[in-house]
N, C-alpha and C positions, 0 to 999 in steps of 0.2 A: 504493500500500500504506500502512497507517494507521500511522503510527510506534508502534514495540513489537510488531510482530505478525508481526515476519520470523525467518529463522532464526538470525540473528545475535543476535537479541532474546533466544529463546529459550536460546541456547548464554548467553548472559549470565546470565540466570536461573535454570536451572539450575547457576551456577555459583556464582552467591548463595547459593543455595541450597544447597550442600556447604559451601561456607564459611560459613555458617551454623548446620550442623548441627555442626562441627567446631570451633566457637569455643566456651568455655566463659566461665563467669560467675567474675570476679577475686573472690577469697575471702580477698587479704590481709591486709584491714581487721577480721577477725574476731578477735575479744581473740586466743581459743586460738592462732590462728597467729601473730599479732603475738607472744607469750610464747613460743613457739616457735623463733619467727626468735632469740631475745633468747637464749634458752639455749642455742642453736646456737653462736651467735654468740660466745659465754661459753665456748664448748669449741672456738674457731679455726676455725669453718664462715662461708662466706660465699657468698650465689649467687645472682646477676645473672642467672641464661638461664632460670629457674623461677620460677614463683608458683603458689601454691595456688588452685584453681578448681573452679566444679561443671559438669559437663556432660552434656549430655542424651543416653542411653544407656549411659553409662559411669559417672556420680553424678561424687565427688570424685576429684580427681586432677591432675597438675602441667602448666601451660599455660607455652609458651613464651614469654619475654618481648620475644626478636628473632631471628631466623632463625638456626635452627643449621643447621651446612655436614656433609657426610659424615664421620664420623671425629672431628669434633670432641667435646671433652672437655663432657658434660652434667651430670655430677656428681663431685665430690672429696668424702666423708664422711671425718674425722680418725677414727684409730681412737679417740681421745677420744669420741666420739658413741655409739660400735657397743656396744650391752648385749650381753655375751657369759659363759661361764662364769667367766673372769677376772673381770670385774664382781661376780658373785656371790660367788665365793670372798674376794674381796678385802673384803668388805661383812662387815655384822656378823652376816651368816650362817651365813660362814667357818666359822668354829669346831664348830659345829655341826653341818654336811657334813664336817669332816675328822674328826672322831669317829664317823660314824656309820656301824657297821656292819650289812651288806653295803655297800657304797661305793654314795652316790645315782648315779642317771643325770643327765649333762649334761641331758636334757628334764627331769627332776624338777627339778635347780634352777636351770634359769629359770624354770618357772614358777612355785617356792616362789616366789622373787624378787618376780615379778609379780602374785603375790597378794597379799606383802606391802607392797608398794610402794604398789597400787593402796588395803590398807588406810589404811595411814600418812595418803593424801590429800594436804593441806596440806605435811604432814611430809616428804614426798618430795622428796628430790633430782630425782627422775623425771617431776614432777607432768607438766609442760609437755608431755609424749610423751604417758604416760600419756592426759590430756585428750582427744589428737586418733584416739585410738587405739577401734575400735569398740567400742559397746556389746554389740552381739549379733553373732553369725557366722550365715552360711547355709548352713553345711555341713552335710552329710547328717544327721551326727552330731547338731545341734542340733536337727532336726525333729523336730517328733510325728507316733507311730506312724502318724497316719491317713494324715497326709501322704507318708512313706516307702512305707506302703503302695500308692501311685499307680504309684511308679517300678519301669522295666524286671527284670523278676525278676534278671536278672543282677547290676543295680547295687543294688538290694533287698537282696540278699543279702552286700555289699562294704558297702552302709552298716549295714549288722546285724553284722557282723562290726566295722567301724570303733568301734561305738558299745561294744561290749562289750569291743572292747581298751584304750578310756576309762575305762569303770569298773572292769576290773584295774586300769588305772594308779592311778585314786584308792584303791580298795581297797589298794592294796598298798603303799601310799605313806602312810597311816593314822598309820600308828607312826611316822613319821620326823616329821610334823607334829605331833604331840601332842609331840616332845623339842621343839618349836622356843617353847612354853606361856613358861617364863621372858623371851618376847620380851616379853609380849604382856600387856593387865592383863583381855581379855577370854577368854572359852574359844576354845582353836585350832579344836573344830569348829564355830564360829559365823563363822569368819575362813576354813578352811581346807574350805568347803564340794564340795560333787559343783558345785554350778554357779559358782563361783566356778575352779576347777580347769582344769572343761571350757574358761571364756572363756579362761583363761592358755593351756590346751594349744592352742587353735585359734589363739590370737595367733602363738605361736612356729612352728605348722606352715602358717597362711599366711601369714606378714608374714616370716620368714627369711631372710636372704641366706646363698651357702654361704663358708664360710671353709676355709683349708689344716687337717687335723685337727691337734688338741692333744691331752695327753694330761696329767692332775691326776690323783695318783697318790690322791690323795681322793674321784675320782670312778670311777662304771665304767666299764669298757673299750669299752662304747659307742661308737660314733663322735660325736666333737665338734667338729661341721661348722658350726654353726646362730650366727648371730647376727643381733639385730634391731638397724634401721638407721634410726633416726627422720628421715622426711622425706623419703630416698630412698624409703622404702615403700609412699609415695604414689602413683607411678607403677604404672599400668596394667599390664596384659597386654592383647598383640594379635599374635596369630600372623605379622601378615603385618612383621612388622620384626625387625631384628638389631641387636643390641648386642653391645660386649665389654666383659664386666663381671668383676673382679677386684679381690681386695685385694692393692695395691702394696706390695710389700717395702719397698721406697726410700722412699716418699712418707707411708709409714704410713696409707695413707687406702683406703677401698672407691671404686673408679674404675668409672664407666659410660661410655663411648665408642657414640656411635650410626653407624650403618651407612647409615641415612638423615637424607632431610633434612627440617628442619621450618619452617615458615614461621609469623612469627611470632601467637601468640597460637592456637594450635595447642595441640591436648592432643599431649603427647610420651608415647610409650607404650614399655615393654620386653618382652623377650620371654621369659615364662617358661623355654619349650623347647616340642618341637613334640608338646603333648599334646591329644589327644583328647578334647571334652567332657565324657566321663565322669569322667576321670584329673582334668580340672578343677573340676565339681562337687562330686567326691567330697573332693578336697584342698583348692580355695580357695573354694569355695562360689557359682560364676556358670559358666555358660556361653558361649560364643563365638560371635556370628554370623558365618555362613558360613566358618566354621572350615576349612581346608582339611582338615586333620587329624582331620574330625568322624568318626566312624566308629560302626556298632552292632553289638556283640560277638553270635556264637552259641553260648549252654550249649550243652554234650553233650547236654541233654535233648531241645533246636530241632533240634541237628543230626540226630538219627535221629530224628524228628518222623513226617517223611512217605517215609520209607525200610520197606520190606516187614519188618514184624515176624515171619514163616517165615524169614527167611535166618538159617540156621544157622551160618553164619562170622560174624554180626553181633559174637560177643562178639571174636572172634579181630581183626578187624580194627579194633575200637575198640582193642585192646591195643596192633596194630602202631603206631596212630597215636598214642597214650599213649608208647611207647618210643622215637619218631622226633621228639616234640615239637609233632604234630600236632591237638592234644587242647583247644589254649589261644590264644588270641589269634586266632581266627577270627572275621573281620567283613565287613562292608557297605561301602562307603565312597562319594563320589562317585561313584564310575567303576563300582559295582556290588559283586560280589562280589570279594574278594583271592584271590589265588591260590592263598595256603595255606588258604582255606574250598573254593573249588573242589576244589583237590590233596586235601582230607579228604573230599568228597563223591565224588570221581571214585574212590576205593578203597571208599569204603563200599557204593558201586554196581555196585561190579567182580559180574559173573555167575560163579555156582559156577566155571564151567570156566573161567574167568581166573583165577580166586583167584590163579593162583602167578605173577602179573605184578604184583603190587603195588609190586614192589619199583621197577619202570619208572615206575610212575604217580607214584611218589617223587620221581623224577628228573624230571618231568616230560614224559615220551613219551604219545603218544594212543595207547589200548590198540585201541580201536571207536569208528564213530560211533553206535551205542547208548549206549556209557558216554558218552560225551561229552555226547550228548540226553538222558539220565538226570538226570544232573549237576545240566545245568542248569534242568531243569524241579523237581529240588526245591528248587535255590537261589529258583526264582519262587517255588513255594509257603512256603518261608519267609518271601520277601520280603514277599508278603501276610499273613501270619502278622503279622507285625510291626506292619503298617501299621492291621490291625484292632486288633491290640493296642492302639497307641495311641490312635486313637481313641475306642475304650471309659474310656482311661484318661483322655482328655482332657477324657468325656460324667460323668466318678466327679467330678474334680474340680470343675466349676461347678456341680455339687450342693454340694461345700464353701462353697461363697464366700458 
């Protein structure tokens, strides 16, 4: 046998080859992280098990420096670091948020904060964050309509809804930026724009960590959970890992403890929570390959799709399933269809002279093997529904490009 060509070769190679895909390019020599590290360092941060890195699939993100063990402590942030509403109020903002009535939202100032922060530039105490911090986001919110218009009517409808709750926010936040003019020697709407707003509000809703709520009697009663965490933010999402991540009492610092383990030079990843692609596109702007959690939601409109438009209990049994909780979160998943899309189809299916078993099908008992074959021949036809759908959607888009 020719050396290289056996199976032992092979298992080699391929093993290169993961740890190849999984090593990332050291990015610590780059001014911005160097200034970085330096202002960290200047607020009592220090940290030998990370480096900043780019890596193929995942872009930027924090690469181990020597083999982390189970459990062991991967990051200590001083609460010195953490930009939070304290920050704000304590800044020369202050005064301004504590006069202004109706009381701003925790979300409104940090992103006043980060608007003006990012105007200041140079001026900024913040620059060094600021710098590594993105220019554009990829959340729904940030697309052009054309582009929105690709995506699954369901999340169509979530990002349309998302992008209009943004420009209430800006709309309505108007008047509290025009008092903030005596900061300022140019006009606040030239400083305090719709696109300048949107990059603050998508910083603070994906880069956030949560904190125990506070409560500033200058601000509204909002929950004030949110702060950003320069450096730990760096870090990834990847479903398939576990952290335990907390701000310590004692230590005053945001702690991330990992569950597994990393060898070195390794991109280290954290685990948002176990959200669904959509839940992540919509919020942090990427999706997840082989997402365990990936799942595709059914409108009410799909669900009675290919259900007999004569059935005259149709309205009556969408109601049941509206007051039972059955109306929302029905999906697809690896494994097929969930049990609560099934459990919503297996009633919707029920034949006139069942009707008064619904309450069984709830509980999950087999009424017929007709409902049962009913079921699931419209769950396929949805299934297809789907699959053409994207397709189509996929034939719209490289018309785009």
């Amino acid at each position: 046998m020719k050396k290289g060509k056996g199976r032992a070769s092979r298992i080699r190679r391929r093993k290169l080859c993961r740890s190849s895909e999984s090593r990332g390019v050291n990015e610590s020599y780059k001014s911005e992280f160097i200034e970085l590290r330096k202002w960290l360092k200047d607020r009592k941060f220090q940290d030998s098990n990370l480096a900043p890195a780019r890596f193929p699939g995942t872009g930027r993100g924090l690469m181990s420096q020597t083999s982390l063990k189970e459990g062991q402590m991967i990051i200590s942030l001083p609460e010195s670091c953490l930009l939070t509403t304290d920050t704000v109020i304590r800044s020369y903002l202050g005064a301004y948020i504590t006069k202004w009535k109706p009381p701003p939202s925790p979300l409104l100032a940090l992103c006043t904060f980060l608007v003006s922060e990012k105007h200041a530039g140079d001026r900024s105490l913040w620059k060094p964050y600021l710098e590594i911090l993105p220019k554009a986001y990829t959340c729904p919110v940030c697309l052009e309509p054309e582009v929105v218009n690709l995506l699954p009517k369901s999340l169509k409808a979530k990002a349309e809804e998302q992008r209009a709750h943004v420009q209430e926010f800006f709309a309505s936040s108007r008047d509290f930026f025009s008092s903030l003019q005596p900061l300022f020697a140019e006009a606040v709407e030239s400083i305090f724009n719709y696109s300048a707003l949107l990059w603050a509000w998508c910083t603070v809703n994906t880069r956030a960590v949560y904190l125990r709520p506070r409560q500033w009697e200058c601000l509204s009663a909002e929950p004030d959970t949110c702060a950003l965490a320069p450096y730990l933010d760096l870090l990834n999402h990847s479903p398939h890992v576990q952290v335990k991540a907390a701000f310590n009492e004692e230590t005053h610092c945001y702690e991330i403890r990992t569950t597994s383990r990393w060898r070195k030079h390794e991109e280290v990843f954290i685990c948002y929570g176990p959200h669904d692609n959509q839940r992540l596109f919509l919020e942090y702007g990427f999706v997840s390959v082989h997402n365990p959690h990936a799942c595709v939601y059914v409108s009410r409109e799909i669900l009675v799709k290919y259900l007999p438009s004569t059935d005259k209990q149709m309205d009556k049994k969408i109601s049941i399933l509206k007051d039972h909780g059955y109306i929302e979160n029905l999906t697809f998943g690896w494994d097929g269809p969930s049990w609560r899309l099934l459990t919503a189809l297996k009633l919707l299916s029920l034949e006139a002279e069942k009707f008064t078993c619904w309450r069984k099908v709830l509980l999950g008992e087999v009424i017929s093997d007709t409902n049962e074959k009913t079921s699931l021949d419209v769950a396929q036809k949805i299934c297809y529904y789907f699959m053409e759908e994207t397709t189509t959607m996929l034939q719209k888009k490289q018309k785009l490009i």
